[in-house]
KELO-646218 format. One record per residue (C-alpha): z, y, x. Coordinates in steps of 0.001 Angstrom, whole numbers, padded with zeros to 6 digits, always signed. Layout:
ZYX ...
! end
This chain:
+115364+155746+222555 +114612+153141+224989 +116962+150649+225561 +115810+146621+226179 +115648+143837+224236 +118309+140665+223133 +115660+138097+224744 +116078+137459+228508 +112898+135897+228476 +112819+137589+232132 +113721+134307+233198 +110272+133651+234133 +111055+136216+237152 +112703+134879+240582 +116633+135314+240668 +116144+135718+244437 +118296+138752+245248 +117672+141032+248531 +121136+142685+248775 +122026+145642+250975 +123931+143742+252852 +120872+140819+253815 +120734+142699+257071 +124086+140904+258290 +122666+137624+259673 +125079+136738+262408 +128080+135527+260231 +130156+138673+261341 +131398+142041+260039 +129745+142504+256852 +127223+145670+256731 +128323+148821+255198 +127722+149528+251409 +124402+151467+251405 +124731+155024+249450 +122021+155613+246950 +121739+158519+244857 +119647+158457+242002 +118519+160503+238731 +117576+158898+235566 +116494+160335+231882 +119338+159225+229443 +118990+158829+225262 +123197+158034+225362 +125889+160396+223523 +128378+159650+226469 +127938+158439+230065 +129904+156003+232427 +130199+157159+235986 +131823+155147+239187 +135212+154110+237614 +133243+151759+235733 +133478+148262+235277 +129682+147605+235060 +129001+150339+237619 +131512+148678+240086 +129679+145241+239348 +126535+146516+240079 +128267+148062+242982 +129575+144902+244560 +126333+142348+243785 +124523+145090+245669 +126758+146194+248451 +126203+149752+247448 +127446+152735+246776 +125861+154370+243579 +125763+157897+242978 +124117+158302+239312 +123149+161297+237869 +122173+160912+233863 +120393+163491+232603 +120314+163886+228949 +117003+163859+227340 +117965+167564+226302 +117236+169177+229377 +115383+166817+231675 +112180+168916+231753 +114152+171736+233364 +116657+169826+235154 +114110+167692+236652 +111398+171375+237876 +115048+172751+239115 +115544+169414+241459 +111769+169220+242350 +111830+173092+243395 +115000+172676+246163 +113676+169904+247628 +117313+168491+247313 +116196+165236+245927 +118006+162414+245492 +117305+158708+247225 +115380+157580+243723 +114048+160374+242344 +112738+159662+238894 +110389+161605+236876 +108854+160634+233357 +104985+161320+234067 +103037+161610+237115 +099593+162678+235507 +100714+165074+232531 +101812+167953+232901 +104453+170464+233827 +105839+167509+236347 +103152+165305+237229 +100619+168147+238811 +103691+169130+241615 +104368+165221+242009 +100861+164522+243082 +100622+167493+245156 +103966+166301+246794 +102473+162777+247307 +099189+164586+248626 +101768+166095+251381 +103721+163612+252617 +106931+163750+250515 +107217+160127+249472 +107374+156903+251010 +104059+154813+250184 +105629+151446+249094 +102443+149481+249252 +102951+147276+252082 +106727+146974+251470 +106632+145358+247901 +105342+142210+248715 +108540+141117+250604 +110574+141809+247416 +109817+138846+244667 +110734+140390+241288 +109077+144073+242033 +106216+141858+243123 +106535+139201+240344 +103397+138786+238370 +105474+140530+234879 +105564+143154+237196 +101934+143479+237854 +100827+145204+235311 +103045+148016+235324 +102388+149061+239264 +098602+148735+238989 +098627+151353+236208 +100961+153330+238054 +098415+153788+241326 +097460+156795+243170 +094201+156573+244904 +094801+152667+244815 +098434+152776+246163 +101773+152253+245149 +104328+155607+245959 +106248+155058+242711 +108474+152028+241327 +107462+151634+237717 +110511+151914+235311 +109185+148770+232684 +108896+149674+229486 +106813+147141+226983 +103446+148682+225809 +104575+148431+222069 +108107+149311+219942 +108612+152622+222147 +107376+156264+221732 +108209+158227+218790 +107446+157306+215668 +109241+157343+212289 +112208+155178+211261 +113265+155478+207745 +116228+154884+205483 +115428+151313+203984 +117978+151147+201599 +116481+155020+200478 +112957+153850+199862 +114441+150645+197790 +116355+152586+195414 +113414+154918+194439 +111017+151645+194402 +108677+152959+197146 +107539+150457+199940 +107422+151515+203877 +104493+154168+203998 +101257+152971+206063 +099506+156365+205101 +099530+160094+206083 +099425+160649+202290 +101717+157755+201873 +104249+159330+204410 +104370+162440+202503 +105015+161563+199149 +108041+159519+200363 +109426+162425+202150 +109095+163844+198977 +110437+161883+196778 +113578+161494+199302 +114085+165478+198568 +113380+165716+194710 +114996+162250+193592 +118557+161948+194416 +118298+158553+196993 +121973+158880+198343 +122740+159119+194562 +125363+161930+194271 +123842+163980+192212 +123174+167069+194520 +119991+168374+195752 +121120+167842+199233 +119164+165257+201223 +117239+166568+204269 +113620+163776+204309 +112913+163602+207759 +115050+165295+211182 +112549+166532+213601 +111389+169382+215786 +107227+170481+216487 +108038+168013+219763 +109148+164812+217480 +106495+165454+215039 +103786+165888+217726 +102636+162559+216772 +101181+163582+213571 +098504+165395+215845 +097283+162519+217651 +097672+160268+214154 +094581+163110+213061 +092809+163076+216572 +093403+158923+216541 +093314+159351+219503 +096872+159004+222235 +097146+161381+224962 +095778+165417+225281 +092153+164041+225060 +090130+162740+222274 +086869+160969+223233 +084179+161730+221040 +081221+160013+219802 +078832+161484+222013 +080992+159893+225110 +082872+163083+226565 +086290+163934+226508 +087597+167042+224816 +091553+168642+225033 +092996+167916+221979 +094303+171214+220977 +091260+172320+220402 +090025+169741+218082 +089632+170249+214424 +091896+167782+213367 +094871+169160+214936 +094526+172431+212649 +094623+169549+209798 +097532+167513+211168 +098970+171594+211881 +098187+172390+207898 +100019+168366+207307 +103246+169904+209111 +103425+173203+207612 +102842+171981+204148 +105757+169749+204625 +107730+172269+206202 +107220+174688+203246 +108144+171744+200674 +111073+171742+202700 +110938+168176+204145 +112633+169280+207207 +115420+170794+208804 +115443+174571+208077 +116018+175167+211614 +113175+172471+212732 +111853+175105+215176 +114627+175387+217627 +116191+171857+217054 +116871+170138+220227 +117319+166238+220565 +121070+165306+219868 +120990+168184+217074 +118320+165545+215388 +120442+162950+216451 +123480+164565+214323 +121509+165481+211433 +119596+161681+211378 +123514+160674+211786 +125130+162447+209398 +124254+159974+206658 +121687+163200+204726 +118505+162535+206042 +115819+159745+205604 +114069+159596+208829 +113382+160681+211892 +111617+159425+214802 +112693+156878+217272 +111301+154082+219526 +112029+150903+217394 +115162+149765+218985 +116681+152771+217343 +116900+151569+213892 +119857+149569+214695 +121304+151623+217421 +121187+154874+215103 +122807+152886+211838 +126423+152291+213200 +127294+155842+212565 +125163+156425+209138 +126740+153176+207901 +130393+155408+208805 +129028+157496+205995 +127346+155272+203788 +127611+151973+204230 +125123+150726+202466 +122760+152454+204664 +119616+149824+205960 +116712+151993+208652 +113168+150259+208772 +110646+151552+211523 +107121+152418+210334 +104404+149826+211547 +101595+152513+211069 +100368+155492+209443 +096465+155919+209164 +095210+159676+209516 +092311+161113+207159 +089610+159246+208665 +091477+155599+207710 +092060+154482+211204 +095451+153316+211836 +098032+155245+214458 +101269+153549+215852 +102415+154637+219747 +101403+152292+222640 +101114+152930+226463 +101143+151485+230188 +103829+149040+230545 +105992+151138+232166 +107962+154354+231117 +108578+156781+233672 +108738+156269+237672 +111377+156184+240716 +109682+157738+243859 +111756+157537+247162 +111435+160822+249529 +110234+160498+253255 +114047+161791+254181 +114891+158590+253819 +114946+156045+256737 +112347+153304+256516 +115852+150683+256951 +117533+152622+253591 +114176+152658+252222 +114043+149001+252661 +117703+148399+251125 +116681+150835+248133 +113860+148576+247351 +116555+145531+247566 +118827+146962+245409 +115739+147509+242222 +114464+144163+243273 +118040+143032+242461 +117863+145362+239115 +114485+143734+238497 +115456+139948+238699 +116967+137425+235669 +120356+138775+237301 +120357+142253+237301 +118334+142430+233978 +121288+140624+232604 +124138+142034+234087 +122453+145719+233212 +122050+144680+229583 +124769+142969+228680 +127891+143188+231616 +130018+141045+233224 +129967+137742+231044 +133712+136583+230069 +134517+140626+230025 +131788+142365+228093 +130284+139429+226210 +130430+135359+225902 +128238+133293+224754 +128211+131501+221654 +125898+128496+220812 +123383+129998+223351 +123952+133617+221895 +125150+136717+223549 +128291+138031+221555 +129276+141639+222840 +133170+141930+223053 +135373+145203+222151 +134937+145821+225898 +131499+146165+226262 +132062+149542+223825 +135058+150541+225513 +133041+150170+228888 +130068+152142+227165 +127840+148625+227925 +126445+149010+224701 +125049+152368+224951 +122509+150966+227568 +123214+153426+230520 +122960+150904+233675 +119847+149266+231676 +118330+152142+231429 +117720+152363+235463 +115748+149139+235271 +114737+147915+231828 +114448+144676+230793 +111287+143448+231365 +110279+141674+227988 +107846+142129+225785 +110192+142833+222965 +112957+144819+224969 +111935+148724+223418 +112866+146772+219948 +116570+145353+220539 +119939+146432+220941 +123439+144979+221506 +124861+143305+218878 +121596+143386+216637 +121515+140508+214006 +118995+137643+214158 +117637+138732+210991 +117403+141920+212199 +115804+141226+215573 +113076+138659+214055 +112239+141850+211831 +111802+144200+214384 +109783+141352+216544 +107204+140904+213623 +106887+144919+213393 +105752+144821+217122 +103526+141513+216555 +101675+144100+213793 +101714+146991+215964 +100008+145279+218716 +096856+144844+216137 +096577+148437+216051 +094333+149714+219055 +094706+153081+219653 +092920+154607+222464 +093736+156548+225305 +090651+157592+227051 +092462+159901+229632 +095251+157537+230659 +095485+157963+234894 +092444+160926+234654 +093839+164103+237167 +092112+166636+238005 +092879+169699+240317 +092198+172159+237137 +094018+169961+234858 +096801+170456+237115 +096853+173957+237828 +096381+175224+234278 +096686+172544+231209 +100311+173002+230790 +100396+176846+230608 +097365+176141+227977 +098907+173587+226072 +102298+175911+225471 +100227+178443+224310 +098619+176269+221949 +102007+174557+220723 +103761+178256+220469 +100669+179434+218226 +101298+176465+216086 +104513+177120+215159 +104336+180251+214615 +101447+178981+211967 +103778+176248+210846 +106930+179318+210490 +104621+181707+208393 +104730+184244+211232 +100875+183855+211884 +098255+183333+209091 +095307+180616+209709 +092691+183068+210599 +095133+184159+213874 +095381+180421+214914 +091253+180090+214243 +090804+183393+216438 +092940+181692+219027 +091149+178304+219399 +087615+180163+219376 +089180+182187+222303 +090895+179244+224091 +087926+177381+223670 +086028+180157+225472 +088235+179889+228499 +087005+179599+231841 +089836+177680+233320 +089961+175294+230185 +085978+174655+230304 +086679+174080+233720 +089378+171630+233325 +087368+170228+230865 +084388+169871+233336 +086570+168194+235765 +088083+165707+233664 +084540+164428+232109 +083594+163846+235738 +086489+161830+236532 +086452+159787+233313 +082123+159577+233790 +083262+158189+237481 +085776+155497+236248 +083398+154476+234050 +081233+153493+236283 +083600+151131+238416 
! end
C-alpha cells in the first residue's frame, strides 16, 4: 500500500550526499563499506535481496553493505514483538507506531531505558533529514521534545485504508463513486445482485476485506481517527466503547449477512485479500490510493476492461465526512545504543543519502539508462525495472519519496491517471478529520489498552459471525466500561490531552 509518487518535486531538498565513506579525507585507501542491517514493513508479492541491480546501486553510492530484511505486511506484528523480545535488533530497527499499541508501549519503555541512540543533536549536520520538507514529520514524531526515531515520510493524505472500487463495475450498473455510508452499501449491493462482470453467474464477491481492513467503518461512525473520540463536553473517551461503534458493528454484520464479503472474511489475512481483489471477482477492497493502479495490472489479466477508482469520502450517520489522514510520516527507524556513535553517524549518512533528490530517485525509479529513460521530461520504466522488481517499490519503501502526492503514484501510471488521483487528494485534504489523541501516552494506556482493545475486536466478530447475539456484546461494553484499568487509562489520557491543551 504505500509506495511514492511519479513527481520528484523533492527537488526542493539538498542533493548534498554524506556517504559512508566521507570519513576518508586524506586522498588514500578508501574506507571500508559500512554494514547496516535493517528491517522494513513490505506491501510487495516478491522481494529483491543483494544480487540486485538497484540494491548494488544503492550499495555503491553509499559505500555500504546492506543487509535488508522485508517483512511482509502478513506477519509484521509478530515478527516485529519476536525481534523486540531478543534484543537481537538490527542497525535500523523499524517499527510502524510508537504510541499505539501492542509495539509502541515496549518502544517507549525501551527509549525510557537507554536502548536507542537520541539523534537530536546529530541531525542538524545531515541537510535532507534536516531539510525544512522534513520538518514536519520529526516534530510529530518527538518524545519528551526529542528526536530517537527517523521518520519514514509518508504524505498526510492518499494513504491508510480506505476503499478502491471497480470503475468500470459502477459504470456499467450506472451508479457514481459512493460518498455515503448508505451510498457505500447499496453499491456493494448492487455489485452482488446485478451481474457487473456480465457473465451471467451469481458469482461476484463486492468488497475483499477482513474486521482489520474494514476497521475504518468504525471510526467513519465515531468521525473521529484514532482509539479516541473527543466529545462535546471536551474529554476523550476509547472508542470501543462508544455507541457508534455498535452501529458501524450492526453496518458490518448487515453486510456480512447480505453476503458482501468474503465468506471467510474472519480469518482472511492480507495477500489472501490481495488474491481475491486480484482475481478479477470482486469490486473493492481497501487500499492507500496508489493502489488503484498498482492492483489493476493483474485484474486487467482477467478482464481487461477492468478501470479501479479510490473513494474520496464516505460520511457516517451524523453527515460528517470520513477519508484517512495522519502525521506526515508512516512508521519509524530507531538505531540501538549497540551501535558505535562513528556507525551511528554513517547510518544517518546513508538515510540522509535515501532522503535527498538522489536517493529519492534512484529508490523510485533505478538506475536511469537501465531501469528507465526519460522521454520529453517523463520517466518511462523499461522491461528491466520489472525484471529487477524496481517497480514493486521495495528500495522506496525504506525512504519514501517525500512529496505531497507520493502515497497516490506508481510506476508507469498514466498522466491521465495520475492528474486523477492528484485531484482525489486535492478533495481529500478538504475533509478534516480529527485526531484528538495523536502523540497522547500514558503509563495505563500502555500497560493495558491493547489487551482491551482485542477483547473488544474478538467480541465483535463474534457479533458480526452470529456466534454472539447483541445483548452479549451490550453486557460486554457495560462491563468493559466498568473496568478499573480502562477508567484508569481513561483518567490518564484526559490529563495528558487537558495538559497539551494548555501549551
Amino acid at each position: 500500500m504505500l509506495t511514492a509518487s511519479l513527481v520528484l518535486s523533492a527537488c526542493s531538498i539538498s542533493n548534498t550526499a554524506t556517504p559512508a565513506s566521507s570519513d576518508n579525507k586524506s586522498g588514500g585507501k578508501p574506507a571500508a563499506p559500512t554494514e547496516i542491517s535493517l528491517e522494513v514493513i513490505s506491501y510487495a508479492d516478491q522481494f529483491i535481496d543483494d544480487t540486485n541491480s538497484l540494491w548494488k546501486e544503492f550499495e555503491k553510492r553509499t559505500n555500504t553493505k546492506l543487509k535488508i530484511d522485508w517483512i511482509s505486511a502478513n506477519t509484521f506484528e509478530d515478527k516485529i514483538n519476536v525481534l523486540l523480545a531478543s534484543g537481537n535488533l538490527p542497525d535500523l530497527t523499524f517499527v510502524e507506531d510508537i504510541t499505539a499499541a501492542p509495539v509502541g508501549p515496549q518502544i517507549r519503555n525501551m527509549i525510557k531505558q537507554g536502548a536507542f541512540w537520541d539523534l537530536t543533536p546529530f541531525l542538524k549536520d545531515y541537510p535532507n533529514l534536516s531539510a525544512p520538507e522534513m520538518k514536519a514529520s520529526f516534530d510529530n514524531a518527538k518524545i519528551d521534545g526529542k528526536n530517537y526515531t527517523i521518520p519514514r515520510y509518508y504524505p498526510s493524505y492518499g494513504g491508510g485504508v480506505f476503499p478502491i472500487l471497480r470503475k468500470d463495475w459502477l459504470d456499467k450498473l450506472g451508479l457514481k463513486v459512493p460518498e455515503t455510508m448508505d451510498e457505500f452499501y447499496t453499491t456493494l449491493k448492487a455489485f452482488k445482485e446485478k451481474d457487473p462482470d456480465g457473465n451471467g453467474k451469481a458469482d461476484t464477491i463486492p468488497y475483499s476485506a477482513n474486521p482489520d481492513y474494514i476497521g475504518y467503518v468504525i471510526n467513519i461512525f465515531n468521525n473521529s481517527q484514532g482509539n479516541w473520540k473527543l466529545r462535546d463536553d471536551g474529554k476523550l473517551y476509547p472508542i470501543i466503547t462508544e455507541p457508534a461503534t455498535k452501529d458501524a458493528m450492526l453496518w458490518i454484520k448487515k453486510a456480512y449477512d447480505e453476503g458482501l464479503f468474503p465468506a471467510d472474511f474472519a480469518i482472511l489475512n492480507f495477500s489472501q485479500i490481495n488474491d481475491v481483489f486480484q482475481s478479477g471477482k470482486a469490486g473493492g477492497a481497501g487500499y492507500a490510493m496508489n493502489n488503484a493502479w498498482g492492483r489493476l495490472e493483474p485484474i486487467k489479466k482477467v478482464d481487461p476492461k477492468a478501470e479501479l477508482i479510490p473513494v474520496t469520502a464516505l460520511a457516517g450517520p451524523s453527515g460528517n465526512k470520513y477519508t484517512p489522514s495522519g502525521a506526515p510520516f508512516y512508521g519509524h527507524y530507531l538505531i540501538p545504543k549497540k551501535v558505535s556513535e562513528d556507525k551511528l553517524k554513517k547510518i544517518l549518512a546513508f538515510m540522509d543519502y535515501g532522503y535527498g533528490k538522489e536517493g529519492n530517485k534512484l529508490a523510485r525509479f533505478g538506475i536511469s539508462g537501465i531501469h528507465y529513460n526519460e522521454v520529453n521530461g517523463k520517466i518511462v520504466p523499461t522491461e528491466q525495472a520489472k525484471k529487477d522488481l524496481v517497480t514493486t517499490n521495495l528500495m522506496d519503501s525504506v525512504f519514501h519519496e517525500i512529496d505531497e502526492y507520493s502515497a497516490v503514484s506508481a510506476s508507469g501510471m498514466t498522466d491521465e491517471f495520475f492528474a486523477r488521483q492528484k485531484q482525489i487528494v486535492d478533495e481529500r485534504k478538504k475533509v478534516k478529520v480529527p485526531r484528538p489523541d495523536e502523540t497522547l501516552v500514558s503509563d495505563a494506556y500502555n500497560k493495558y489498552y491493547s489487551e482491551i482493545k482485542k477483547k473488544a475486536a474478538d467480541m465483535r466478530v463474534k457479533v458480526i459471525l452470529g456466534k454472539a447475539t447483541i445483548q452479549e456484546y451490550d453486557d460486554f461494553i457495560t462491563k468493559l466500561s466498568a473496568d478499573a484499568n480502562l477508567q484508569l487509562m481513561t483518567k490518564e489520557m484526559n490529563e495528558v490531552y487537558q495538559s497539551q491543551m494548555k501549551k
